[in-house]
C-alpha positions in Angstrom: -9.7 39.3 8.3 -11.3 41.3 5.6 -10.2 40.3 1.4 -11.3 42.9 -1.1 -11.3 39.8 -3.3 -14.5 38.4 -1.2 -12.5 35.0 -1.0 -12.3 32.7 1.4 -9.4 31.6 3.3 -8.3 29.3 5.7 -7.6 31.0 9.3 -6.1 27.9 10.9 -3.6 26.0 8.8 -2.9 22.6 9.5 -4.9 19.3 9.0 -7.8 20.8 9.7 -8.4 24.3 8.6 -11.6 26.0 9.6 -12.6 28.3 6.5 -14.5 32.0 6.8 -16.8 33.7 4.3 -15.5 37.0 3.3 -16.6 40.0 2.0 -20.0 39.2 -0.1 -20.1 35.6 0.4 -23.1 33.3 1.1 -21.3 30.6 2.8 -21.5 30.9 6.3 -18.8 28.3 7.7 -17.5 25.8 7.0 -15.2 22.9 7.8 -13.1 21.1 6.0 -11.4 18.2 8.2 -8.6 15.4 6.5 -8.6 12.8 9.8 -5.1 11.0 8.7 -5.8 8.0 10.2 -9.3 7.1 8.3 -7.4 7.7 4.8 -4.3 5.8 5.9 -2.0 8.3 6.2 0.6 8.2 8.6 1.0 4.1 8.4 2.5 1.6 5.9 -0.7 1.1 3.8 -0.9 5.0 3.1 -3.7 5.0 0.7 -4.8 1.5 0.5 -6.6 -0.7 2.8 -4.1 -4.0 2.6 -5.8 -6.6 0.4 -8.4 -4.9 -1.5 -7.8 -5.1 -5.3 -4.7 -3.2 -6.5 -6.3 -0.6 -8.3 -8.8 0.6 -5.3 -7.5 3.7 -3.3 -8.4 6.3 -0.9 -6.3 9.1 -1.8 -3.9 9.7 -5.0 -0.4 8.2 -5.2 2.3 10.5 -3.9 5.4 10.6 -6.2 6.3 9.6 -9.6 4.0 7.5 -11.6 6.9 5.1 -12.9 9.4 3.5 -11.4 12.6 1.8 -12.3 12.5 -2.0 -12.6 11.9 -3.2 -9.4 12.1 -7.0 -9.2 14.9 -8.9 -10.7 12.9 -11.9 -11.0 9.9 -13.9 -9.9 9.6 -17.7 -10.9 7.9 -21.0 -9.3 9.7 -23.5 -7.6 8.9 -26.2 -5.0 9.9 -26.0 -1.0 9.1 -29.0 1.0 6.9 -30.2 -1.6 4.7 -26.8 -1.4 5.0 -24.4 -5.0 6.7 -21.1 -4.1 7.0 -17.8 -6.2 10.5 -16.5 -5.7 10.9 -13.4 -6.0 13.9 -11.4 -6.2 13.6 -7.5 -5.6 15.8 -5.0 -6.9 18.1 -2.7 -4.7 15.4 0.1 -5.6 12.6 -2.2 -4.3 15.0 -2.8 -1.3 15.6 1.3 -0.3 11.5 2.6 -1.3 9.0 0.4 0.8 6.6 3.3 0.6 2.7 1.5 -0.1 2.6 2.9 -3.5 5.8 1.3 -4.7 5.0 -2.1 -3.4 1.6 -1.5 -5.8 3.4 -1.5 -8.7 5.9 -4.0 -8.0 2.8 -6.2 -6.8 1.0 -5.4 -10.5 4.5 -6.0 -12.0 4.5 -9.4 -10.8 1.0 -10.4 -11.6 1.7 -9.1 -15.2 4.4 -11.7 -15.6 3.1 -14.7 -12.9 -1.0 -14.5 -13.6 -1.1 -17.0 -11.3 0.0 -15.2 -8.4 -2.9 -12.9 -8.2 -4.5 -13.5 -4.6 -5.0 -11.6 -1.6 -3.0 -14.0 0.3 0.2 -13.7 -2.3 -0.5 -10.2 -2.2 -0.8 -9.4 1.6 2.8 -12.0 1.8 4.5 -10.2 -0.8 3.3 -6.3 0.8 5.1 -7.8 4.1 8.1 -8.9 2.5 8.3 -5.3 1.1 7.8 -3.6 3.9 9.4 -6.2 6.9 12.0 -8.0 5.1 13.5 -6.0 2.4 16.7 -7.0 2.8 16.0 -10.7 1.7 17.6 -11.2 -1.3 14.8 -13.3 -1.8 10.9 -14.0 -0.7 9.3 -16.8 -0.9 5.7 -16.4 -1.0 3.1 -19.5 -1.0 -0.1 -19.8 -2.5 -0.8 -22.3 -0.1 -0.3 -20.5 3.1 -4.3 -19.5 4.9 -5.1 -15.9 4.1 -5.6 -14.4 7.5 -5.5 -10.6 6.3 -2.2 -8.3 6.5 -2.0 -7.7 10.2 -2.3 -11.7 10.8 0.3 -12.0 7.9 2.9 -9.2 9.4 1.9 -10.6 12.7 3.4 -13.9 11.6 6.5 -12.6 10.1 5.1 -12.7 6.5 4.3 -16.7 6.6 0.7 -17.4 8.0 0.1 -20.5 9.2 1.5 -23.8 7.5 0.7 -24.6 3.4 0.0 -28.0 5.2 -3.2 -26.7 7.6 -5.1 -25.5 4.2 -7.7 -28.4 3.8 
């Protein structure tokens, strides 16, 4: 395992790939480790932990770095006396459900509805990207408790009633 080079190179590939000194080098070993689970990889929230702020990530966003229009619309309206943001996703939305897409759409619909911009919104409209894409529309209430994405996925996107916010 010699280089005439005096490179290092990785003897194991994979995740975790154990590097050796070679020929004239001063580092003895050395380890470098990528644990998927403690950057997100592997899950639905792949570089992101769900409701920190939009532009806070782990790792760097895999794919293109713009998209095609991905919601139709997004507009306020009133459901059982509770305001809503309606918001209709486009069939690219629909088909790519990837973390990273639902970012931009989610900074997309902040852009145009200000008002929208909570953890809460967000962590409702991430679920409705990633659970219930085929909607052709999701209503998402500012009302509704923020109880954190797993609680909100947990409860099929809609967390508690608007009504139990005091």
């Amino acid at each position: 395992m010699t280089e005439q080079d005096g490179r290092a190179r990785a003897i194991r590939p994979g995740p975790a790939a154990f590097v050796r000194p070679l020929a004239g080098a001063s580092l003895v070993v050395a380890q470098v480790a990528l644990v998927m689970g403690a950057a997100g990889c592997g899950s639905p929230n792949l570089g992101r932990t769900p409701g920190s702020p939009a532009g806070a990530r782990t790792s760097s966003p895999a794919g293109p770095t713009t998209y095609p229009p991905l919601v139709a619309d997004a507009s306020w309206t009133t459901r059982e006396g509770e305001r809503a943001l309606v918001v209709r996703p486009t069939a690219y939305l629909r088909e790519h459900t990837r973390t990273e897409v639902a970012d931009e759409a989610w900074r997309r619909v902040v852009a145009a509805v200000p008002a929208a911009d909570s953890p809460g919104m967000r962590h409702q409209f991430v679920c409705h990207v990633q659970f219930a894409a085929s909607k052709d529309a999701w209503y998402l209430e500012p009302a509704r408790p923020d109880v954190g994405y797993a609680r909100t996925v947990a409860a099929g996107c809609n967390s508690g009633s608007p009504r139990d916010v005091g």
